[in-house]
C-alpha positions in Angstrom: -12.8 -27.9 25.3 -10.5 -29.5 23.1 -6.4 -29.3 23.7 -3.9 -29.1 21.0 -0.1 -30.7 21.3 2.6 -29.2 20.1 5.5 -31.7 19.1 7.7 -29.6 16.8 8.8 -26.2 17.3 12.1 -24.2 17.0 11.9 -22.1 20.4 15.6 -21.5 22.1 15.4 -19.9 26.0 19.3 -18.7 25.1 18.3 -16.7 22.4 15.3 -14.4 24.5 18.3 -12.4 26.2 20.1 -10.5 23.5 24.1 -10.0 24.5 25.3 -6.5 24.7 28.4 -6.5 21.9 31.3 -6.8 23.0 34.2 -3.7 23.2 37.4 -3.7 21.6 40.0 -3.7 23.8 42.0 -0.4 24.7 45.4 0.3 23.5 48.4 0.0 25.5 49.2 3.4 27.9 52.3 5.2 26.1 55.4 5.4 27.9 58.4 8.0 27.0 61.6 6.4 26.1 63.2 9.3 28.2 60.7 8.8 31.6 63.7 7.5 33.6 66.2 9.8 32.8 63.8 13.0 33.7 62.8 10.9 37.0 66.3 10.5 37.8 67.7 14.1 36.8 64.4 15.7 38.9 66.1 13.4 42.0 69.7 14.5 41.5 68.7 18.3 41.8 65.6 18.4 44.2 68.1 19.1 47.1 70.6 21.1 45.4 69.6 24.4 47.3 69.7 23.3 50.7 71.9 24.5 53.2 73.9 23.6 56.4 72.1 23.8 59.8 72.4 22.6 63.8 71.9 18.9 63.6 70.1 19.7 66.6 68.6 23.1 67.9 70.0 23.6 71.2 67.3 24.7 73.9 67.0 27.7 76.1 67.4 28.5 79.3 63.6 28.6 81.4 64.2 32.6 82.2 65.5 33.6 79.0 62.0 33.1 76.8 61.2 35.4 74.3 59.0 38.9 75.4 57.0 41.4 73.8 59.5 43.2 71.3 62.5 41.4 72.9 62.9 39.9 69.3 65.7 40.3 66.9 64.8 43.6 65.1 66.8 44.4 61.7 68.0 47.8 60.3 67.4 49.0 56.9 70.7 49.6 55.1 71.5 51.0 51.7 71.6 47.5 50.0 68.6 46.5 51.6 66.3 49.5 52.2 63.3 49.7 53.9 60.2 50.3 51.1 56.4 51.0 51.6 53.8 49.0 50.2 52.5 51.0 47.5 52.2 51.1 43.3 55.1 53.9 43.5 57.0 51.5 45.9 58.8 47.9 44.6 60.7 45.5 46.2 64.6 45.0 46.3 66.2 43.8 43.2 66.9 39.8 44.1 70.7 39.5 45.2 73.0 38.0 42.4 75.0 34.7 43.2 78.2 36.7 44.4 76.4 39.4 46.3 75.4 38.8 49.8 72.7 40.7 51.8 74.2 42.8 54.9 71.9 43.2 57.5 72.8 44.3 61.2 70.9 43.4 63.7 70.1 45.4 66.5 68.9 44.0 70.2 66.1 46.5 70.8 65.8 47.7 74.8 64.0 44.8 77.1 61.3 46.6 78.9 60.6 45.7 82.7 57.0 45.4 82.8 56.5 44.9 86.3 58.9 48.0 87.2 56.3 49.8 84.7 52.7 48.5 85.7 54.1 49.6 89.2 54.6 53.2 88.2 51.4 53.2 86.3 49.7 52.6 89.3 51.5 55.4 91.5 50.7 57.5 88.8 46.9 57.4 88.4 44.6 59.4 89.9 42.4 57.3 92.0 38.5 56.5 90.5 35.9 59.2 91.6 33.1 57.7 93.9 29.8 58.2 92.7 27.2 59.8 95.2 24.2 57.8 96.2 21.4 57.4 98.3 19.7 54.5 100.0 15.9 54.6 100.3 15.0 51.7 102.4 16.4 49.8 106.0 18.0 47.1 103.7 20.7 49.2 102.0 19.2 49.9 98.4 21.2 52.7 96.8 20.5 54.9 93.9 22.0 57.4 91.8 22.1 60.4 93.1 22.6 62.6 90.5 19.6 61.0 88.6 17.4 61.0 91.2 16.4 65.1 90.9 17.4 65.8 95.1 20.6 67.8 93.8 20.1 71.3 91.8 21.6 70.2 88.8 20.2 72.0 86.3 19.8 75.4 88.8 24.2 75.4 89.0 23.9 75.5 85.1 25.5 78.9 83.9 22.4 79.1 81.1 19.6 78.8 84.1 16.7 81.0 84.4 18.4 83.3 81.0 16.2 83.4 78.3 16.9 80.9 75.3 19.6 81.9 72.1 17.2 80.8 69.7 14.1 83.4 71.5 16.2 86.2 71.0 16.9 85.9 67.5 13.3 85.1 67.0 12.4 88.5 68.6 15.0 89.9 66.6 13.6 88.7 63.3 10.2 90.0 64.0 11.0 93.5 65.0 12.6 93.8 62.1 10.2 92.4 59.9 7.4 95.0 61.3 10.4 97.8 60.8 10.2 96.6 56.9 6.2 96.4 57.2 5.8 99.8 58.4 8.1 101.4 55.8 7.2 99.7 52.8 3.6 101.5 54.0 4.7 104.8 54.1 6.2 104.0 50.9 3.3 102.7 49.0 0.3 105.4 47.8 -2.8 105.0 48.5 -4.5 102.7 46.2 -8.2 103.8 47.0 -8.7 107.3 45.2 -12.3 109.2 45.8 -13.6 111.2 42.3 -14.9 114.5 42.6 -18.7 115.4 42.0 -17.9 116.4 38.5 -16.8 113.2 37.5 -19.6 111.4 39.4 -22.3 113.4 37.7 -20.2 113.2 33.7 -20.2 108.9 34.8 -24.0 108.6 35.4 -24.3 110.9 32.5 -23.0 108.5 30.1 -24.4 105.6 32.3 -27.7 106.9 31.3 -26.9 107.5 27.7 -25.7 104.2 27.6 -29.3 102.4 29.1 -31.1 104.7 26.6 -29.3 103.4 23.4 -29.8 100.0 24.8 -33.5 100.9 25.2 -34.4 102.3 21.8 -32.4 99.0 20.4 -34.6 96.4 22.5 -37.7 98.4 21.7 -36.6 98.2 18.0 -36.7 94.4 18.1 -40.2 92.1 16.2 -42.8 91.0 18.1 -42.7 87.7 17.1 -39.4 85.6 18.4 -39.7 82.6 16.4 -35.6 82.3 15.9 -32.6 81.4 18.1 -30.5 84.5 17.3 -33.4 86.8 18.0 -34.0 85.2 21.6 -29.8 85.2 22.0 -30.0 89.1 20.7 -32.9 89.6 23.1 -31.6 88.2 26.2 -28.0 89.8 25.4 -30.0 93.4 25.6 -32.4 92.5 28.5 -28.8 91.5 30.6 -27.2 94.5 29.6 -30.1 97.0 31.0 -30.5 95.4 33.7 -26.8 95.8 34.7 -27.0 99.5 33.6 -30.1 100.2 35.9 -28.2 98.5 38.8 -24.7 101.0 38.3 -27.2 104.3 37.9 -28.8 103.0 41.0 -25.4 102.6 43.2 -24.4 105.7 42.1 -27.5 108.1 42.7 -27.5 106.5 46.3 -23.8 106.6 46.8 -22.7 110.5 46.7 -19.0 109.6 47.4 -17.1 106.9 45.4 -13.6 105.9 45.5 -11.7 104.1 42.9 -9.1 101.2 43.5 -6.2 100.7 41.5 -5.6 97.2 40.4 -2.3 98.1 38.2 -0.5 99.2 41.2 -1.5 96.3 43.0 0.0 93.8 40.7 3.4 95.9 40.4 4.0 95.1 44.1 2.7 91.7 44.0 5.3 91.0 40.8 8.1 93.0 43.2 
């Protein structure tokens, strides 16, 4: 291990911290030539508007203190009027120097309040005592009214009469069947029975029918090898089978009534 000297070197401990730089300094505060005079002039009329008064408010007697609306109470004159708030409504125009405001004052009536608690009281009617009931040796009262031992609702002028609201229900109903019962005598019938004539002309042409269908599926190859031959064949086979079933209903059905579905869909629409 081997350890060096150092003899010569230009290292300073004052110049590791640097200084922050330094601030000019601020100008001096400016001052108006004219400060005093405004100071002095703002003295002189600060108290110009002031006016005389008691140098000391005398005091009142102990039985003469103010009451309710036992105040000094001012009348509205034609100089000074009385006006509503409002946006319609302003205030008095400010009195000029020479003007002053006339305003009489008026003493309103002092009101004797014991004299008029006193007839107050004369006056009333005295409190209704509520009825009750006590359901134990101790004293423990109930309402009586509440408790279901007085016929309240039997001293009711509306007891045992049948409700407002059921009568006009009733009402509604009778008239409802009244409208049922003529719009029924009104209507036709919508069921209508053919005669034997036109039963025997419609399996007439139901048969007619089956047979051209018959000779045209008898008329089709023997070999279906195509998908509008089977289509064709199965059309034919759907439509006898439908004809066979009417020519059926109607050789065991001797009477047959028709319904009219046009009529039907008029009074739905009405």
């Amino acid at each position: 291990m081997s350890v060096i000297n150092i003899y010569y070197h230009n290292e300073n401990i004052y110049n590791v911290e640097k200084k922050p730089p330094e601030r000019p300094p601020k100008p001096p505060l400016y001052h108006s030539r004219f400060e005093h005079q405004v100071r002095r002039e703002t003295k002189s009329c600060k108290d110009a508007h002031r006016t005389m008064g008691y140098a000391k408010v005398p005091p009142q007697k102990p039985d003469e203190f103010l009451k309710k609306n036992c105040g000094v109470r001012y009348r509205a004159t034609k100089s000074a009027p009385v006006r509503l708030c409002g946006p319609a409504n302003h205030k008095p125009p400010v009195p000029k120097k020479d003007e002053v405001a006339k305003a009489t004052a008026i003493t309103p009536k002092c009101v004797d309040f014991k004299v008029e608690n006193i007839r107050k009281v004369v006056n009333t009617s005295p409190k209704k005592v509520r009825s009750r009931y006590a359901d134990t040796r101790k004293g423990d009262f109930h309402d009586l009214e509440k408790s279901g031992l007085l016929p309240v609702y039997k001293c009711q002028p509306k007891y045992g009469k049948v409700p407002g609201y059921l009568e006009r229900r009733k009402k509604d109903l009778e008239a409802a069947s009244k409208r049922t019962v003529e719009q029924s005598a009104d209507e036709k019938a919508r069921c209508e029975a053919i005669s034997q004539e036109e039963r025997l002309e419609l399996l007439k042409g139901l048969k007619k029918n089956w047979e051209n269908l018959q000779r045209e599926y008898q008329s089709l190859p023997l070999l279906i090898d195509t998908v509008p031959k089977m289509i064709r064949k199965a059309k034919l086979e759907k439509g006898l089978k439908e004809l066979e079933k009417d020519i059926l209903t109607i050789e065991n059905n001797p009477y047959i009534y028709v319904f009219d579905d046009e009529q039907q869909q008029q009074q739905q629409n009405k």
